[in-house]
C-alpha positions in Angstrom: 0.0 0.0 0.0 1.6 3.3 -1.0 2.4 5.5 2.2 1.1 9.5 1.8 3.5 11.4 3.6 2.4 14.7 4.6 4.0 17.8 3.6 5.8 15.9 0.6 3.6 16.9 -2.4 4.1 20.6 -1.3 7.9 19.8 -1.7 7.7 18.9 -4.8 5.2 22.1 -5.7 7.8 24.2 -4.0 10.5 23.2 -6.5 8.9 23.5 -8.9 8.3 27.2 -8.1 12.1 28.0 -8.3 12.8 25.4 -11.5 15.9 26.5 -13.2 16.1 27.2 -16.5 18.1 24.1 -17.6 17.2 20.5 -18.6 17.6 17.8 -15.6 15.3 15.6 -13.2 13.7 16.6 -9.9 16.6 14.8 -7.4 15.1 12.5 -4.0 17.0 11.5 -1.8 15.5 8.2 0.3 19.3 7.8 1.6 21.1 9.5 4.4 24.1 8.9 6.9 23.8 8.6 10.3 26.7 11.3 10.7 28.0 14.2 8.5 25.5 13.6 6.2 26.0 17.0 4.5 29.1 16.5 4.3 28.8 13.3 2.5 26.0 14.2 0.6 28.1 17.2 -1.0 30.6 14.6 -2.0 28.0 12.6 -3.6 26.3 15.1 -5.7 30.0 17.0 -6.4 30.3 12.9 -8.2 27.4 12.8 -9.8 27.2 16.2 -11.7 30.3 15.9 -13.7 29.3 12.1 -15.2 25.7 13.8 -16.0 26.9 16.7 -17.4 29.9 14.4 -19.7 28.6 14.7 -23.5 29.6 11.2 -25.9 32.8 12.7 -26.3 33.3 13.1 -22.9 33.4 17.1 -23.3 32.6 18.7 -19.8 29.6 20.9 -20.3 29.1 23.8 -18.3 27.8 23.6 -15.0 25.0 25.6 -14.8 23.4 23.4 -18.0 22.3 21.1 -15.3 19.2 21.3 -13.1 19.0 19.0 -10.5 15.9 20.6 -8.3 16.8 18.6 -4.6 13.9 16.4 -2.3 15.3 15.7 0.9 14.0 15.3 4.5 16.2 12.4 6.4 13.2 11.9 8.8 10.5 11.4 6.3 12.4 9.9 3.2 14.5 7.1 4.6 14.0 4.4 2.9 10.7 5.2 1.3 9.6 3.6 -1.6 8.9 4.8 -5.3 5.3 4.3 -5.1 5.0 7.0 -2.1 7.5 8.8 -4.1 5.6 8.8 -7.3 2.3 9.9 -5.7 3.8 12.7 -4.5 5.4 13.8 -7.4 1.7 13.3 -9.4 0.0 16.1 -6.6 2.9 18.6 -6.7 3.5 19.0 -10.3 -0.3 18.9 -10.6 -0.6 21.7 -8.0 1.6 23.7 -10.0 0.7 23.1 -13.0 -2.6 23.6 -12.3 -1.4 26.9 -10.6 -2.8 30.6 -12.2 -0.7 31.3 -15.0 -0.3 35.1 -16.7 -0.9 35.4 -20.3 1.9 34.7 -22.4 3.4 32.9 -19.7 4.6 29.3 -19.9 2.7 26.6 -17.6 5.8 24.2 -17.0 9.0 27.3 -17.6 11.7 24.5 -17.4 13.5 21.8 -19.3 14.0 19.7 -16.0 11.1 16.6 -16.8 7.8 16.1 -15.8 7.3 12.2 -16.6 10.3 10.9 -14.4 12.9 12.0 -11.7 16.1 10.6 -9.7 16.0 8.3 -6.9 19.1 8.3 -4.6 18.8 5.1 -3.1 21.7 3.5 -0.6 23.1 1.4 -4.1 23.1 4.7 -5.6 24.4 6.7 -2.8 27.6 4.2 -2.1 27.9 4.1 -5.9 28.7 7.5 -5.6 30.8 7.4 -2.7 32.5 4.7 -3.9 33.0 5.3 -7.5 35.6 7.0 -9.4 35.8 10.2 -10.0 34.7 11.8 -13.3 38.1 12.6 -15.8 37.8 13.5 -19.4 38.8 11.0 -21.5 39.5 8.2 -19.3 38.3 4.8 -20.3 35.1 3.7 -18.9 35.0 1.6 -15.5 32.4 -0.8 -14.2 32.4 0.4 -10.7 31.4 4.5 -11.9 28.2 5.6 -10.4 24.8 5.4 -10.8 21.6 6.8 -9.7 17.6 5.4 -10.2 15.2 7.0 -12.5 11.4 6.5 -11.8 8.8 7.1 -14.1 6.2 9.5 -12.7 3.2 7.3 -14.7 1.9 4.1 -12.6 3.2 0.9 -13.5 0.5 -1.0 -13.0 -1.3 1.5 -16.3 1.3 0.8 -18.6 0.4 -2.9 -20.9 2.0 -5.7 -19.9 4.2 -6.6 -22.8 5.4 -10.1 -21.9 8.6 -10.7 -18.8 8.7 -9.7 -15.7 6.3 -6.8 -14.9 7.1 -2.5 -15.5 8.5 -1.9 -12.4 9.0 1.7 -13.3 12.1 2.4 -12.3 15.5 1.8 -13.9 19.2 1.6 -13.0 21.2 4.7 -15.0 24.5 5.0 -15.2 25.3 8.3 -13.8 27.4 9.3 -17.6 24.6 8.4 -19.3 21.9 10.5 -17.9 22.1 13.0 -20.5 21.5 10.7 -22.9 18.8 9.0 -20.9 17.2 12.6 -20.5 17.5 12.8 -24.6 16.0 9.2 -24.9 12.9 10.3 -23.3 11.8 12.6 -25.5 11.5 10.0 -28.0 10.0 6.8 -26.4 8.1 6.3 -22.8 10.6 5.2 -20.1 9.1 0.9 -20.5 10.1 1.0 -24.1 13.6 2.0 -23.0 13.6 -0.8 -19.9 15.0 -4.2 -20.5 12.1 -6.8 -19.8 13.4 -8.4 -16.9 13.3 -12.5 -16.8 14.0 -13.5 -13.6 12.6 -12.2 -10.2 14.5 -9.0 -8.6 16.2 -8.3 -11.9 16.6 -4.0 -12.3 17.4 -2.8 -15.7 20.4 -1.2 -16.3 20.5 1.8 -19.0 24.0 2.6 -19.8 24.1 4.6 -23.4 25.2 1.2 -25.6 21.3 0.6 -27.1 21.3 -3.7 -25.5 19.1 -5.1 -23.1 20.9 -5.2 -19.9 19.9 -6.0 -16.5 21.3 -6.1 -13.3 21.1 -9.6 -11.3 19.6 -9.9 -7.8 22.6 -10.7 -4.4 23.0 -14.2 -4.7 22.5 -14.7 -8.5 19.5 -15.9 -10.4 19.6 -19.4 -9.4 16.6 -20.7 -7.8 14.8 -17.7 -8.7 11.1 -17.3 -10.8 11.3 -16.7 -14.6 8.8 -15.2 -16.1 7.4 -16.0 -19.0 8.5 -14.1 -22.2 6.1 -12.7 -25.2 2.4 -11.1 -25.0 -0.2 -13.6 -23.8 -2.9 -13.5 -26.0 -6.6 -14.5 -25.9 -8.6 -15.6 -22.5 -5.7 -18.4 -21.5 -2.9 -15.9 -21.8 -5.0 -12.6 -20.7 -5.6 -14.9 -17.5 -1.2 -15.7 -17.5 -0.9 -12.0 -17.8 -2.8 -11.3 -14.6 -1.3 -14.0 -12.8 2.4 -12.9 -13.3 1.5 -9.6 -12.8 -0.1 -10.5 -9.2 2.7 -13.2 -8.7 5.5 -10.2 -9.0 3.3 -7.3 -7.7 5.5 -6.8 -4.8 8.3 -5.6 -7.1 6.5 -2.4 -8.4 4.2 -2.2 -5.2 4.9 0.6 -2.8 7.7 -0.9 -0.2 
């Protein structure tokens, strides 16, 4: 059951009256240290905007290009999940958007999207602790960082297409969010998901245009597959709902 947590959707309508005038996501943080957590949280996001702002041709964009409007409250957010997260998101953006608006005036005055933001989960905040530094033109590494990106529509609305369930969220890698950003202006976030095959895969987007997922602690052995292709007619309408029930929990609130 998704968790309303009050005060949050007028977070989100708050930044959203201060959105700069760059592209980016809406930033959450559901991860926090028990000590010197500004301190550490600095070092995280001082990670994370060189790799987003890194072009192709790893040419270091200007700073300011980047709009990364912050949600953070280390009581209320710890740990909370991306269905809370999501609703939240839905009723501020709606708030403002539904907001008077002068003539001539633009309703949404922002590149920074509407239809997804950035989780920064514990894997995502010790991936940016951990990780490497950003430096033009070095080689890429496995271990650089990455951050989640939830789709702001409800899984559960968008048609089952065969695999494991939309979970509506999906691992980025933290060079790649540009191009993520770039991505979704041409196709909805599931279409650029891989369709996971086993229980508790995440997909992984990382720039190269393949499929790629990112296994579950303890491998995939042992684990439930789900069934691949679009059931069709009453039999596989009545699969559909079962795996879709059977994996709820992974796109469920928490």
């Amino acid at each position: 059951m998704v968790q309303t947590i009050i005060g949050l959707p007028e977070a989100f309508y708050g930044a959203c009256r201060v959105l700069p005038q760059a592209w980016g996501f809406f930033l959450v943080r559901t991860a926090y240290a028990d000590e010197k957590d500004a301190e550490i949280w600095a070092t995280a996001l001082k990670k994370l905007r060189p790799y987003a702002l890194s072009t192709p041709q790893d040419i270091y964009v200007e700073d300011e290009d980047l709009g990364l409007p912050e949600i953070s409250d280390h009581v209320a957010l710890q740990g909370v999940g991306n269905g809370t997260l999501r609703a939240a998101f839905a009723a501020g953006t709606a708030m403002f958007l539904n907001r008077p608006v002068p003539r001539n005036a633009q309703a949404w005055p922002s590149e920074v999207r509407q239809d997804a933001f950035v989780v920064v989960d514990a894997p995502s905040l010790a991936s940016l602790l951990a990780g490497p530094a950003f430096e033009v033109g070095k080689p890429i590494s496995p271990d650089e960082p990455f951050v989640m990106v939830v789709d702001a529509r409800d899984p559960t609305t968008v048609p089952y297409r065969g695999g494991g369930p939309y979970t509506g969220a999906v691992r980025v890698m933290a060079r790649n969010l540009g191009d993520f950003f770039e991505d979704l202006d041409r196709k909805p976030m599931d279409e650029l998901c891989a369709m996971r095959e086993y229980e508790g895969q995440i997909p992984l987007y990382d720039g190269s245009g393949r499929d790629r997922m990112v296994d579950p602690e303890g491998g995939l052995e042992g684990r439930y597959r789900f069934p691949r292709g679009t059931p069709r007619g009453v039999e596989g309408a009545r699969a559909m709902l079962e795996q879709i029930d059977r994996a709820g929990h992974l796109w469920r609130d928490d």
